[in-house]
C-alpha positions in Angstrom: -87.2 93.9 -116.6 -84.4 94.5 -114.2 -82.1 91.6 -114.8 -80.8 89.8 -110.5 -79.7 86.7 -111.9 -76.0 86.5 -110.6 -75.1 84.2 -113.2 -75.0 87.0 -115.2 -72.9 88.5 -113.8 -70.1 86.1 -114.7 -70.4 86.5 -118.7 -68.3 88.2 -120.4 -70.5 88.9 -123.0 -74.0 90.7 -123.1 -75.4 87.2 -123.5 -74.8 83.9 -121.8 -72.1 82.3 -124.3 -71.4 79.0 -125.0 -67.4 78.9 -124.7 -67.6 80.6 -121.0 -70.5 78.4 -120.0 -68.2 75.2 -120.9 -65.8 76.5 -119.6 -66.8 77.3 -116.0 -68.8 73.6 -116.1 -65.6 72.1 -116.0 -63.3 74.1 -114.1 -61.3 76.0 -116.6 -60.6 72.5 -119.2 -61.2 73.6 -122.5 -63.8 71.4 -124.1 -64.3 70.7 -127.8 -66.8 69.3 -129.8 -65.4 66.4 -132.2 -67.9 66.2 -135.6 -68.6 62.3 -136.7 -70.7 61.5 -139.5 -72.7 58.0 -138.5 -73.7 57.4 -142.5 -77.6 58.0 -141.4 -79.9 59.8 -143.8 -83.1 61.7 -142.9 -86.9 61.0 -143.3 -87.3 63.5 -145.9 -84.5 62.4 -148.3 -84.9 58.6 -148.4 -88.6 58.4 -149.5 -90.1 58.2 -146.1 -91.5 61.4 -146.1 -89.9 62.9 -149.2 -87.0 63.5 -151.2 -84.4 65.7 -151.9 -83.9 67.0 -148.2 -85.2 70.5 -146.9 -84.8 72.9 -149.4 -81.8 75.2 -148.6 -79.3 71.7 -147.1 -76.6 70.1 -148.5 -75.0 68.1 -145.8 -71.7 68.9 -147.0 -71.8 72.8 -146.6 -71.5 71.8 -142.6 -69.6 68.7 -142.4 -65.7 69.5 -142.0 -63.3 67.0 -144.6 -62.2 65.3 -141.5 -65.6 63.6 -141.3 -66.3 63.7 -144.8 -63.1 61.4 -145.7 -62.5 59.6 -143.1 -63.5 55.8 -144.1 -65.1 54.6 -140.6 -66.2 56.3 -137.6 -63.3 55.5 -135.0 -60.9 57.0 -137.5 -63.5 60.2 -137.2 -62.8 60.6 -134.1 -59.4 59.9 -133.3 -58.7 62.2 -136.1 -60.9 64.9 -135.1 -59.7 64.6 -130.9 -56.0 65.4 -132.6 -56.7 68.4 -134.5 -58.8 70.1 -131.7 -55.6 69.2 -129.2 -53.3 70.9 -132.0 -55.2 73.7 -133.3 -57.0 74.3 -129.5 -55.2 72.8 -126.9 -58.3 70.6 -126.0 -58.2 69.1 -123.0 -61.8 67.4 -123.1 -64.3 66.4 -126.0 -67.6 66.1 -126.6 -68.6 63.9 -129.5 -70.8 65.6 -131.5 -73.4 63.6 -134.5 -74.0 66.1 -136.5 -75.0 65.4 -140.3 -78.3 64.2 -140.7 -80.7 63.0 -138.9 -78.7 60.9 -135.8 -81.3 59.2 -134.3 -83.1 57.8 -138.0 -82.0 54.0 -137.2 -83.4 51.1 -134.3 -82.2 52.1 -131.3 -80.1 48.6 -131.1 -78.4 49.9 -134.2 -78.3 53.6 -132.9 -76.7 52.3 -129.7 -73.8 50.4 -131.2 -72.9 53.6 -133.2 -72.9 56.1 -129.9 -71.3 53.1 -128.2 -68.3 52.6 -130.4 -67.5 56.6 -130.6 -67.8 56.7 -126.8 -65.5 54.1 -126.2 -62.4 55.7 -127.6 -60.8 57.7 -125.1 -63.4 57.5 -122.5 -61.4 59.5 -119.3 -61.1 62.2 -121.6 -64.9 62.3 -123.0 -67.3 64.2 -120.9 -70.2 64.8 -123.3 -72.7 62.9 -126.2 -74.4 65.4 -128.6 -76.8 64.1 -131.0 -78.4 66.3 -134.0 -81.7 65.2 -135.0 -85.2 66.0 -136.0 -88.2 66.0 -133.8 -90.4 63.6 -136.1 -87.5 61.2 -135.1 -87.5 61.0 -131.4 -89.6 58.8 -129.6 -89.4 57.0 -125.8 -87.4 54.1 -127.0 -84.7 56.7 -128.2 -85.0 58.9 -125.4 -84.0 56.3 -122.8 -81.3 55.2 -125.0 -79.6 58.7 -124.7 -80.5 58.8 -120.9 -78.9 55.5 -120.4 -75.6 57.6 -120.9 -76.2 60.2 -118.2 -75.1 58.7 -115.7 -71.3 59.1 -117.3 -71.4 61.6 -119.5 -73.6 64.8 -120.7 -76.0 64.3 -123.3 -76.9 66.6 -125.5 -80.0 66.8 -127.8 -80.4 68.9 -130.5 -83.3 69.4 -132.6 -84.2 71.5 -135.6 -86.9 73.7 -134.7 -85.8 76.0 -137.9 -88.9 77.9 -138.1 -92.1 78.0 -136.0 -94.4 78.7 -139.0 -95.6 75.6 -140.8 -96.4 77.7 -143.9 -92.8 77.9 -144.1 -91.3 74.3 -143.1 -93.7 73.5 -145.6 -92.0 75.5 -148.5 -88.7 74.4 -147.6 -89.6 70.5 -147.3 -88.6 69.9 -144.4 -90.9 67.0 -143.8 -92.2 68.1 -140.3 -94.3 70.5 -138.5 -93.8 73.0 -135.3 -96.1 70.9 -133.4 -93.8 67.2 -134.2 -91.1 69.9 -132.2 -93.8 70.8 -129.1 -94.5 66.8 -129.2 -90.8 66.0 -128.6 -89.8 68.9 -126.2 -93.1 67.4 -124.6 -91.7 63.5 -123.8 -88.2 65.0 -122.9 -90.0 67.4 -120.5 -88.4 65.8 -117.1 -85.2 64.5 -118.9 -82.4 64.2 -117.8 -81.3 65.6 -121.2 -79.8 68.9 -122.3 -82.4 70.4 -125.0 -81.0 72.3 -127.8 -83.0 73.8 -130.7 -81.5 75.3 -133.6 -82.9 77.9 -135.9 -82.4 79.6 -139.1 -83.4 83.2 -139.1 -83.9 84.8 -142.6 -86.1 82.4 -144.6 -88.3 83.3 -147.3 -91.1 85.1 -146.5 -90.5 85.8 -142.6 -90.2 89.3 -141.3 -88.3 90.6 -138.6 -91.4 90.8 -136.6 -92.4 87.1 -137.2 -88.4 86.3 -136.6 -88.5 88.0 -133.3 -90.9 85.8 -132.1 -89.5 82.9 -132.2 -87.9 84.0 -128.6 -91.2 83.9 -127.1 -91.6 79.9 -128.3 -88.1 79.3 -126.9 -88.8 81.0 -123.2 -91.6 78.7 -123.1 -90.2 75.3 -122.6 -87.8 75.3 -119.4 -86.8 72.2 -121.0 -84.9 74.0 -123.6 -81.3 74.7 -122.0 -79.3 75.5 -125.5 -80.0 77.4 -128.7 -77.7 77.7 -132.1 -79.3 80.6 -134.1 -78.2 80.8 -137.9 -78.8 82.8 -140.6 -80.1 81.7 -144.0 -77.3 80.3 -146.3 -77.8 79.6 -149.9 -75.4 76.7 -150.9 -74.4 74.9 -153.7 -76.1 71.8 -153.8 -79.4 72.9 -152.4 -82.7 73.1 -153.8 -82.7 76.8 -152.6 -79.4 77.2 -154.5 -80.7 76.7 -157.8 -83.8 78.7 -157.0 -82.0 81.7 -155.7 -79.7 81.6 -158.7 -82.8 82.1 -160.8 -84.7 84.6 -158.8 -82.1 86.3 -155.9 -83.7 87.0 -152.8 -83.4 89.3 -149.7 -80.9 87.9 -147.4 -79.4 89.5 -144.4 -75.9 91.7 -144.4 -73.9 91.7 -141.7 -74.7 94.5 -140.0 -78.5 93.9 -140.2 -78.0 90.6 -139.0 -75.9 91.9 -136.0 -78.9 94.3 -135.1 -81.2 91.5 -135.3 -79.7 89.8 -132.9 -79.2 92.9 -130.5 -83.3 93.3 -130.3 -83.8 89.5 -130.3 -81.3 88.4 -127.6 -83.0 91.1 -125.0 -86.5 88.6 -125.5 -84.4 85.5 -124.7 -84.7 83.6 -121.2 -81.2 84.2 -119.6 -80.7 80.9 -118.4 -80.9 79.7 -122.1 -77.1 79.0 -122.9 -76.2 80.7 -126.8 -74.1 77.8 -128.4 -74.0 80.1 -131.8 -75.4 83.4 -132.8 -74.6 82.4 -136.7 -73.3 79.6 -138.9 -71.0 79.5 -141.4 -70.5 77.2 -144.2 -67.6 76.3 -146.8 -66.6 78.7 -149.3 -66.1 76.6 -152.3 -70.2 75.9 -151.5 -71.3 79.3 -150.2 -73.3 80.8 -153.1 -74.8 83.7 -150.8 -74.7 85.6 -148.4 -70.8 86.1 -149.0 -69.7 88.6 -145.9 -66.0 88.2 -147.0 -65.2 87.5 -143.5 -63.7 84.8 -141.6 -65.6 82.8 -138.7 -63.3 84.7 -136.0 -63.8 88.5 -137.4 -67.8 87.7 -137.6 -67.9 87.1 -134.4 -66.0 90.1 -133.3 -68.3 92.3 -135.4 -71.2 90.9 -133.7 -69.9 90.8 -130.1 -68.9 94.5 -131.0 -72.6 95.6 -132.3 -73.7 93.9 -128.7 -71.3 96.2 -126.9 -72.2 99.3 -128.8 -76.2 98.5 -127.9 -75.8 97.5 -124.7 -77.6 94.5 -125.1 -78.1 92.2 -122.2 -79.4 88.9 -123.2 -83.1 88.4 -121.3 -83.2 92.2 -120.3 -86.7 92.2 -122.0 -88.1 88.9 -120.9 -91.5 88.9 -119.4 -91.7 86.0 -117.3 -95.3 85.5 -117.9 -95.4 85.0 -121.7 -92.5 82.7 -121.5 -94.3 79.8 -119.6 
């Protein structure tokens, strides 16, 4: 498929990227996402549906200190809109809810937290983004988080993780693929931004199986952003312990880069990339260890992308996308 999309001609990547995208929204300010922890839990860790979380989590492994210590939640963000002016010359924030599940609480409760973050700041926040799961999204919640659209953007993200239930069901994670089609279902005219995050790599997928997880993507026009991540193994986790006993395969780099380069060409190109991989702290990263830092992992990617020639959507068949 010959790619006439014009917007893609303004990426400076093979792929439509995140940073850009931001960055042409609002006119050249550079916008950051500021991390809060709320204090919620999740359905599968409290009893509700289980215990001991999804197999390969521990919050902690992608919660930056700032959040971790800080004693209450305006502190979080004050702290967190500093460091991004210091270390990024941020002009603009977007206050992200990221550990746990962020919408697990009544929606009068839910509203008071989202309320008290926004409120610090406000002429210099343009954006809400709440991490969640789908089994914990319902109309109520919905219209709380569209109740903020009319000041800033609001950004949902859900944990689609895999799209085989054979394997959410071996990493507990508490849900199914079709509690995700049932939520992308009642945001389906929202005036929310979608964002589904996956975790490439799991036990017992192949690249083939992987590789079509594009295909479940392209199929909801209501999904505008996607964060794809390779499997860690972290201290903490369920996995972590298993994986010590019995190591598994896990992806290197450079297979990882060339899984990307034949998945990307599958992917809608409207779909915005927020990340290609995740990374987690080193005092809790038990495997894989690339020995690289955030910044040179990218490069190596963004290289491997070059060297291909990969253009994100360049493979996309319209009709098996809707």
């Amino acid at each position: 498929m010959m790619l006439t999309d014009s917007s893609a001609m303004q990426w400076e990547k093979g792929y439509n990227n995140y940073g850009p995208w931001l960055k042409r929204k609002y006119n050249g300010e550079r916008v950051f996402k500021v991390i809060v922890d709320g204090g919620f839990t999740c359905p599968n860790r409290d009893g509700s549906k289980g215990y001991g979380g999804c197999t390969y989590c521990n919050v902690d492994s992608f919660t930056p200190s700032v959040s971790r210590n800080a004693p209450n939640l305006r502190e979080q963000v004050i702290q967190g809109m500093e460091r991004a002016r210091k270390g990024n010359k941020a002009d603009k924030f977007i206050i992200y809810f990221q550990p746990n599940t962020n919408t697990y609480a009544p929606t009068h409760y839910l509203k008071m937290m989202y309320d008290e973050a926004l409120s610090i700041e406000p002429e210099n926040i343009v954006g809400l983004s709440v991490g969640t799961r789908p089994d914990c999204i319902d109309a109520e919640k919905i219209a709380l988080l569209e109740s903020y659209t009319d000041r800033f953007d609001v950004d949902l993200e859900m944990g689609m993780e895999s799209i085989y239930n054979e394997t959410l069901g071996q990493i507990n994670r508490g849900c199914t693929h079709d509690d995700l089609v049932k939520a992308l279902k009642l945001v389906e005219n929202s005036k929310l931004d979608i964002c589904v995050h996956t975790i490439f790599g799991l036990p017992g997928e192949t690249k083939e199986m992987m590789l079509k997880y594009a295909d479940e993507i392209n199929r909801f026009p209501q999904i505008k952003f996607v964060k794809f991540h390779h499997l860690h193994i972290v201290e903490g986790s369920v996995m972590g312990v298993k994986y010590k006993r019995e190591p598994f395969k896990l992806f290197s780099l450079p297979e990882y880069a060339d899984f990307l380069c034949d998945l990307l060409p599958l992917v809608r190109p409207d779909v915005v990339i927020q990340r290609l991989f995740g990374i987690s702290d080193w005092d809790l990263l038990i495997a894989p260890n690339w020995g690289l830092k955030k910044s040179e992992i990218q490069y190596f990617i963004d290289q491997r992308i070059v060297e291909r020639g990969v253009v994100q959507g360049s493979a996309y068949v319209p009709s098996l996308g809707r």
